[in-house]
C-alpha positions in Angstrom: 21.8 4.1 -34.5 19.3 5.6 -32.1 20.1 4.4 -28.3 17.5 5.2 -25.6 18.8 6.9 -22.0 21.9 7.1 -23.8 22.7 9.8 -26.8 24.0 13.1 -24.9 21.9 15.2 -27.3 18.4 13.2 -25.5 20.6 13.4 -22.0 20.1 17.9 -22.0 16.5 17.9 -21.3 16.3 15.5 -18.6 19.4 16.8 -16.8 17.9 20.5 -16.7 14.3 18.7 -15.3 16.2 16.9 -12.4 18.6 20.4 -11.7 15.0 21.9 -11.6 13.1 19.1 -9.5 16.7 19.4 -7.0 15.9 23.0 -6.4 19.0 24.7 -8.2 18.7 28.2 -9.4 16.8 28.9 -12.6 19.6 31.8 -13.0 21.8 28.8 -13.0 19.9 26.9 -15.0 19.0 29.1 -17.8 21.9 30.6 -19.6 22.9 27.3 -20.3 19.6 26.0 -21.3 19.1 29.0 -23.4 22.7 28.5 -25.2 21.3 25.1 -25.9 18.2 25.6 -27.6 19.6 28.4 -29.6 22.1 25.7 -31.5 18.9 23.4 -32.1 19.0 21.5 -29.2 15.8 20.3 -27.8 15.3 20.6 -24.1 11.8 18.3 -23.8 12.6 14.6 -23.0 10.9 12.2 -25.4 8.5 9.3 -23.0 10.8 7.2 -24.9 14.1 8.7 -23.9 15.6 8.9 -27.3 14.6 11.8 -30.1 13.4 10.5 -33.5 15.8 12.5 -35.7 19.6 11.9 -36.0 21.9 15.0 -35.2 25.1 16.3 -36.1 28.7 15.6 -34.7 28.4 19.0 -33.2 25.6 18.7 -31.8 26.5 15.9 -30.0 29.8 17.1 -29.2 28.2 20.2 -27.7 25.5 18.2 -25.9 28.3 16.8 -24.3 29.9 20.1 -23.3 26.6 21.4 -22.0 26.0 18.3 -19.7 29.8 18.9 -18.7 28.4 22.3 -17.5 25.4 21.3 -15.6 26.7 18.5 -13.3 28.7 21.5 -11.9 25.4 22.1 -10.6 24.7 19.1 -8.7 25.8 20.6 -5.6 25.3 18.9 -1.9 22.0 19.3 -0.1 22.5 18.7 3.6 18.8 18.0 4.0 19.6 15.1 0.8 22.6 13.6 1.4 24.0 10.5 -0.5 26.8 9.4 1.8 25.4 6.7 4.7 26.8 8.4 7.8 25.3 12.2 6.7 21.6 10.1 5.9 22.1 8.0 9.3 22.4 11.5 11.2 19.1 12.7 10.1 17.5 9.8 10.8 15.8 9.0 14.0 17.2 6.4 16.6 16.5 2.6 15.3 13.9 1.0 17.3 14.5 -1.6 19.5 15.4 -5.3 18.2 16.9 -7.0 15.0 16.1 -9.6 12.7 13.3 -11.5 13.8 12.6 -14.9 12.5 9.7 -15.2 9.9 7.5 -17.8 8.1 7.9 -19.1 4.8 4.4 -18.8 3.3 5.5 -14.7 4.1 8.7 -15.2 1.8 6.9 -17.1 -0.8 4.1 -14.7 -0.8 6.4 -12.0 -1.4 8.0 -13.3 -4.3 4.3 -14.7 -5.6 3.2 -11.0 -4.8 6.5 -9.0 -6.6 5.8 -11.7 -9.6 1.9 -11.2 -10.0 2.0 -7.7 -9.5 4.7 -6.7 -12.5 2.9 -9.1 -14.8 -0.2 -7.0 -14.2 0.9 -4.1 -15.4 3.7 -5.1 -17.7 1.4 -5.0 -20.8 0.3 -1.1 -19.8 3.7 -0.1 -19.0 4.2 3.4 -20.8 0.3 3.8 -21.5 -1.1 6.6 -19.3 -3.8 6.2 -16.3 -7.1 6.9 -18.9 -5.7 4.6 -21.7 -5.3 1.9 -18.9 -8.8 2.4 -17.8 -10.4 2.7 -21.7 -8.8 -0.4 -22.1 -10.0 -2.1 -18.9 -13.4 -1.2 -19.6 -13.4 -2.5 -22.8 -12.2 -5.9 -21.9 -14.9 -5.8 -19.1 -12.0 -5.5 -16.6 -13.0 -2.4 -14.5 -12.2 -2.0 -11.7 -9.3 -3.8 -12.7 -9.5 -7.3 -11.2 -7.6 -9.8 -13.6 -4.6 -9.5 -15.6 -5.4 -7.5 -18.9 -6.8 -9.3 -21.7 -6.8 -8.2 -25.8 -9.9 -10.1 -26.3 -13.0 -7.9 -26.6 -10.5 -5.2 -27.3 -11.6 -2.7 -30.3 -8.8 -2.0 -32.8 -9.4 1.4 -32.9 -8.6 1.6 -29.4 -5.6 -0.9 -29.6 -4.0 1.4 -32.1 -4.6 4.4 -30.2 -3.2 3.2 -27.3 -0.7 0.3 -28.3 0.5 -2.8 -25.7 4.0 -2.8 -24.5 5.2 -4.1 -27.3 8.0 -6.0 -25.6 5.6 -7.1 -22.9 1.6 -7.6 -24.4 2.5 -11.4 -26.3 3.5 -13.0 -23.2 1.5 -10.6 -20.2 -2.1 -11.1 -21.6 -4.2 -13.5 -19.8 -4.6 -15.5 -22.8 -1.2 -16.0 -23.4 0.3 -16.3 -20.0 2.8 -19.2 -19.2 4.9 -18.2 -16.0 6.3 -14.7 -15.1 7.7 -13.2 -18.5 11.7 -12.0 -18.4 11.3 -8.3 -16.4 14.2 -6.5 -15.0 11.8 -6.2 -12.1 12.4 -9.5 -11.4 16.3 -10.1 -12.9 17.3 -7.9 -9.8 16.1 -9.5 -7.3 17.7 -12.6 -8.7 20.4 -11.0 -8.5 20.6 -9.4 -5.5 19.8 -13.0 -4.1 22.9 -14.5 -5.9 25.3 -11.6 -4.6 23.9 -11.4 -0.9 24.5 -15.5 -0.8 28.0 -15.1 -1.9 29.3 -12.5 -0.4 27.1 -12.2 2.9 28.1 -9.2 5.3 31.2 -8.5 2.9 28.7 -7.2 -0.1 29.8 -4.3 -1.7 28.9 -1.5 -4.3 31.7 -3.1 -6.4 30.5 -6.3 -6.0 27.5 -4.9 -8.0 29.1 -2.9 -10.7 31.4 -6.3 -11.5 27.7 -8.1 -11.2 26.1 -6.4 -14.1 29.0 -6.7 -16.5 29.1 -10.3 -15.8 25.5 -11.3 -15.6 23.0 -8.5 -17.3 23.0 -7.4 -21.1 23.0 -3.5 -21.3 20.1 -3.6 -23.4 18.4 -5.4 -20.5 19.2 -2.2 -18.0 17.7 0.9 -18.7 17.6 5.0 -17.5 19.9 5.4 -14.6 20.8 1.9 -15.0 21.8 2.2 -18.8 24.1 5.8 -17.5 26.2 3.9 -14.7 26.7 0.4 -16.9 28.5 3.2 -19.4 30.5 4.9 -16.4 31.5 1.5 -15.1 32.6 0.7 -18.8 34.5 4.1 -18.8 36.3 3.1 -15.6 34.3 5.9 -13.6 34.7 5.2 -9.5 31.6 5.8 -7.5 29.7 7.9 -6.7 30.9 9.5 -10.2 29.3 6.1 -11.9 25.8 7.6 -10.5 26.5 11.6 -11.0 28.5 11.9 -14.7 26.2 12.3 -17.1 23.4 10.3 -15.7 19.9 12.5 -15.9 18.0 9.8 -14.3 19.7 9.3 -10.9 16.8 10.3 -8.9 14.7 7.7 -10.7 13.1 4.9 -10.0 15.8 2.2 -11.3 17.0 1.8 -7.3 13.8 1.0 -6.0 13.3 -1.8 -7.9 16.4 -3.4 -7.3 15.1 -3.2 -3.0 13.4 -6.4 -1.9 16.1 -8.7 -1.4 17.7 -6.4 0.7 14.7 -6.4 2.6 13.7 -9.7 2.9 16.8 -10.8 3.8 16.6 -8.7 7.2 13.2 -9.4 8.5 12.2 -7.3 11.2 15.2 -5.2 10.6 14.6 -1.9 8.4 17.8 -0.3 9.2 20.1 -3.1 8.3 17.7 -3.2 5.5 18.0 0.3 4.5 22.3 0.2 5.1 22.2 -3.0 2.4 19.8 -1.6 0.4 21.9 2.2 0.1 25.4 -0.3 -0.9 23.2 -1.2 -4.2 21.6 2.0 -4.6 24.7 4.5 -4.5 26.2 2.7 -7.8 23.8 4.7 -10.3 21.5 7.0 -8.0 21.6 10.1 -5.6 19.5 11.6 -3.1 15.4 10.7 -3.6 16.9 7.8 -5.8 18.8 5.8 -3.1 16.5 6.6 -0.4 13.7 5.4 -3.1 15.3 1.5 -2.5 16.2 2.2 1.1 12.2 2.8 1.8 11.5 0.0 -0.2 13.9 -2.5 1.2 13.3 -1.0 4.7 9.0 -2.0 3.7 10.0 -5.6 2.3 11.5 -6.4 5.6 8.9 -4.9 7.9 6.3 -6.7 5.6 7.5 -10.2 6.8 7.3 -9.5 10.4 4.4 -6.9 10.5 0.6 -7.3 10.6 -0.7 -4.3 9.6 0.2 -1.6 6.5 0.7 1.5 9.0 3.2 -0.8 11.0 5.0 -1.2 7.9 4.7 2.2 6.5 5.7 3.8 10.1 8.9 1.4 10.1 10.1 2.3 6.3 9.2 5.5 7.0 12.1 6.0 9.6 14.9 5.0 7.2 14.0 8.5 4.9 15.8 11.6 5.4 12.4 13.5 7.2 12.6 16.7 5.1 13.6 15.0 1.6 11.4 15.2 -1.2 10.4 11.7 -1.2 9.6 11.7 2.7 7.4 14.3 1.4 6.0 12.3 -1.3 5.1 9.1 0.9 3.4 11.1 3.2 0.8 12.5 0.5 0.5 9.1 -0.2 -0.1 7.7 2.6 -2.7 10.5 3.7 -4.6 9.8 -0.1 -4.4 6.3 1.0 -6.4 6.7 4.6 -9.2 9.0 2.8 -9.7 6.8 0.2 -9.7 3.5 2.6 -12.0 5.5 4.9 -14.1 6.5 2.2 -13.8 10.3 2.3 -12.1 9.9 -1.8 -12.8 7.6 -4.4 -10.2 5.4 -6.5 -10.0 8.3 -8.9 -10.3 11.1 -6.8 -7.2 9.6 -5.2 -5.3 9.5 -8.1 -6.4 12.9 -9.2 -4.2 14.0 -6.3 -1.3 12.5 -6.7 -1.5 13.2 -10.1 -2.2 16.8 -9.7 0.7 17.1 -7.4 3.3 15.5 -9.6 1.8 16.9 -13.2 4.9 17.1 -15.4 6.7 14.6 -13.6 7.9 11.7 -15.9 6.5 8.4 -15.4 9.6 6.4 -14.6 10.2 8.9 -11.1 10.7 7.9 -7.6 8.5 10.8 -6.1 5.6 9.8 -8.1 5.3 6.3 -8.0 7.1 6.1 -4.4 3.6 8.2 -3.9 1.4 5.9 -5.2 2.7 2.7 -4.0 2.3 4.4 -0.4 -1.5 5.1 -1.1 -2.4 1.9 -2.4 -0.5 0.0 0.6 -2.1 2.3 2.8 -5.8 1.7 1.2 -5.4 -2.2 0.1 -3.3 -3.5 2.8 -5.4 -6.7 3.0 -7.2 -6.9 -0.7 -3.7 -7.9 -2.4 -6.2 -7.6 -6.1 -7.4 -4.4 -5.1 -3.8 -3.1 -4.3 -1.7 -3.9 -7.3 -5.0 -3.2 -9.3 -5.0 0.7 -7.9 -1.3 1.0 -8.5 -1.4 -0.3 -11.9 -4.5 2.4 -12.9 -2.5 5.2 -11.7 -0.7 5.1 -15.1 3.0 5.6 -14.1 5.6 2.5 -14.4 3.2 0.1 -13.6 5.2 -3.1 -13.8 7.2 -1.4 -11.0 4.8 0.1 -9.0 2.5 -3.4 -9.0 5.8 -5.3 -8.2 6.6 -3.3 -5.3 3.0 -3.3 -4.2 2.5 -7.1 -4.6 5.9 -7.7 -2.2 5.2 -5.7 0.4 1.5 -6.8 0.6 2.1 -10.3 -0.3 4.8 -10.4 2.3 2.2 -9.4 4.9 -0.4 -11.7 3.4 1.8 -14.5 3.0 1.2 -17.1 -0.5 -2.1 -18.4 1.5 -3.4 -14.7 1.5 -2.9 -14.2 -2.3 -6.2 -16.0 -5.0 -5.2 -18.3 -7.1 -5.9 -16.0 -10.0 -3.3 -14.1 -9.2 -0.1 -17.1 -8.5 -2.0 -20.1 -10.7 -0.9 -18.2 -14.2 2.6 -18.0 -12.6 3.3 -21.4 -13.2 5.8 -21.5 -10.5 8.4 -19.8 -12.9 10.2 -16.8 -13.6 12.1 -16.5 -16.7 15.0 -14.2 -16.4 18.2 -13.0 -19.2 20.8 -13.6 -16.0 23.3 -16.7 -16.7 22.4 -19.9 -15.2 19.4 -20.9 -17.3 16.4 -19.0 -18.9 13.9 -19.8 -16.2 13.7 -19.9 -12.1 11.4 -21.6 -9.7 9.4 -18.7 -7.6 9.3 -21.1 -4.9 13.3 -22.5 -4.9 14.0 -18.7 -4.6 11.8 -18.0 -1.8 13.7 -21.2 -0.3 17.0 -19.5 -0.8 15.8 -16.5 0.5 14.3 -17.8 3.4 17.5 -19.3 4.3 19.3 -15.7 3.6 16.6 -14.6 6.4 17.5 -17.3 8.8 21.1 -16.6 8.3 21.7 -20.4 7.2 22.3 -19.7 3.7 
């Protein structure tokens, strides 16, 4: 059997990318890698995350011993820490106030936004930034401006560059009937659950014993998939998010942010503190500040009125000289030219994409990067901004969730079309226990009372 983010032999490659990507020494970093190829071992990481040809017991067996070898490598950063006091001290004093009390039509508007925007780019996920545009053009859908369609759609460009095939039957506009199961959405469901039970008291280990209980490990995936097997292997953290886990620094964490948000309006550094208990579980450095600037954006969405007041606020829970403080800000600055004119749509994207060639598409850096730029540039189109993060071509169910949150948060439901929520049906469906569908609105209702501190 063939098991993506999880075979040790597929495990090499991506481990000596994120050594490289965390700065350590290529005279560190080669004798091993070069030991490693030699006995047949490939060191490129399949899109997929899994190799298409089995291997021997000794290959594995050495994999094993090599990725033994190179976590002795993951060595601390004191500008990228993991631990919350050695983050807090780089950080800049929290502004003035706390939680401040917000409206619903924000909350709902948030959810309504995370929902719309990972069904538009569910069916694209995997499918790089010019397939996404051939096949918006072809369906008459560019610039894109409805959820994609297979209608119109020329079979020689469906095989060349084929749907989701998990996602495409039930993401198409044609065949839309409520938000699709998306563990961009299971999550936040989940967060939700967790925060209401165990309030103030919420732990990392309330999280590890959460995902045992309520989410299938087929349903998790890259960094995810790596600390579901520590926690099976009785691993403590932070070793659940360090052994043998390639894809810490990706963007599994950052999905997992808005609850942790919305649930502290007003208040990004409580936000970010909450957010950091989840992230720490199966992440490190870029990687848990990836959901710390997303939680710390949810909440300043729901009290904010403008996309640089919500930017400057998440921006003050990020380590300032980390790679993904870094990564925002050439996001944010691609944002203001293209909003101001100065760029086009894909002059933008040329530079983010330029500046994180090589990158895999599941990152925090790169998509942190775009979701920044198209905040920054669509603040008040809430089409236009999930639209421009879902034609950059990275993980576009992700990045549009993220996007739709934070700008459906500051647009409230009122401020998103119809086009966008009608198809939603008012329903999520989900894989957690408890029934196979929720209703968007009874969970901005819970949420809402998590944000009043009622619940």
């Amino acid at each position: 059997m063939r098991l993506t983010w999880s075979q040790p032999e597929d495990l090499v490659a991506a481990e000596l990318a994120a050594l490289r990507e965390q700065g350590v020494a290529e005279s560190e970093i080669s004798p091993v890698e070069r030991r490693w190829a030699e006995a047949g071992g490939s060191t490129h990481l399949a899109a997929s995350g899994a190799s298409a040809a089995p291997v021997s017991e000794e290959t594995r067996a050495l994999a094993r011993t090599v990725l033994d070898e190179l976590q002795t490598l993951q060595t601390p950063n004191a500008e990228e820490p993991d631990q919350w006091e050695d983050i807090l001290a780089l950080l800049p004093p929290p502004a003035p106030g706390t939680r401040a009390s917000v409206d619903f039509g924000r909350v709902h508007g948030a959810w309504l936004g995370r929902s719309a925007g990972c069904l538009l780019g569910k069916p694209v996920e995997k499918i790089p930034r010019e397939g996404i545009e051939q096949i918006a053009r072809a369906t008459d859908n560019w610039p894109i401006r409805t959820y994609f369609t297979a209608v119109g759609l020329p079979q020689a460009l469906a095989e060349r560059w084929p749907w989701n095939r998990r996602s495409a039957p039930t993401s198409l506009v044609e065949n839309i009937d409520g938000m699709p199961e998306d563990d961009d959405l299971n999550f936040p469901i989940l967060t939700l659950d967790l925060m209401e039970t165990h309030g103030r008291n919420l732990s990392t280990e309330h999280f590890a014993e959460a995902w045992l209980a309520a989410l299938p490990a087929g349903r998790v995936f890259t960094a995810e998939r790596a600390a579901y097997r520590n926690i099976l292997d009785a691993r403590t953290v932070p070793d659940t998010a360090r052994h043998h886990n390639p894809f810490r620094e990706w963007i599994g964490a950052l999905i997992r942010a808005d609850v942790h948000g919305w649930a502290h309006p007003g208040d990004v550094r409580a936000a970010a503190a909450s957010a950091w208990t989840d992230a720490r579980l199966s992440h490190t450095r870029n990687g848990i500040y990836g959901e710390m600037w997303a939680a710390a954006m949810c909440s300043a969405s729901l009290t904010a009125t403008s996309a640089d007041a919500v930017l400057d606020a998440a921006d003050t829970v990020v380590p300032p000289a980390s790679r993904l403080a870094s990564a925002i800000r050439l996001g944010r600055q691609t944002g203001m030219a293209l909003a101001e004119g100065s760029l086009t749509t894909d002059a933008a994207l040329d530079v983010l994409h330029a500046e994180f060639d090589g990158m895999h598409w599941v990152h925090t850096l790169n998509n942190a990067a775009l979701t920044a730029c198209a905040i920054q540039a669509h603040v008040e189109d809430f089409g236009a901004a999930i639209a421009l993060g879902v034609a950059g071509g990275w993980d576009t169910d992700s990045v549009g969730a993220t996007i739709g949150s934070v700008v459906g948060g500051l647009l409230g439901a009122e401020g998103i079309a119809e086009d966008w929520t009608d198809p939603l049906k008012d329903c999520i469906a989900t894989s957690l226990p408890g029934g196979a569908e929720r209703s968007i609105r009874a969970l901005a209702e819970r949420t809402f009372r998590l944000s009043e501190g009622t619940s």
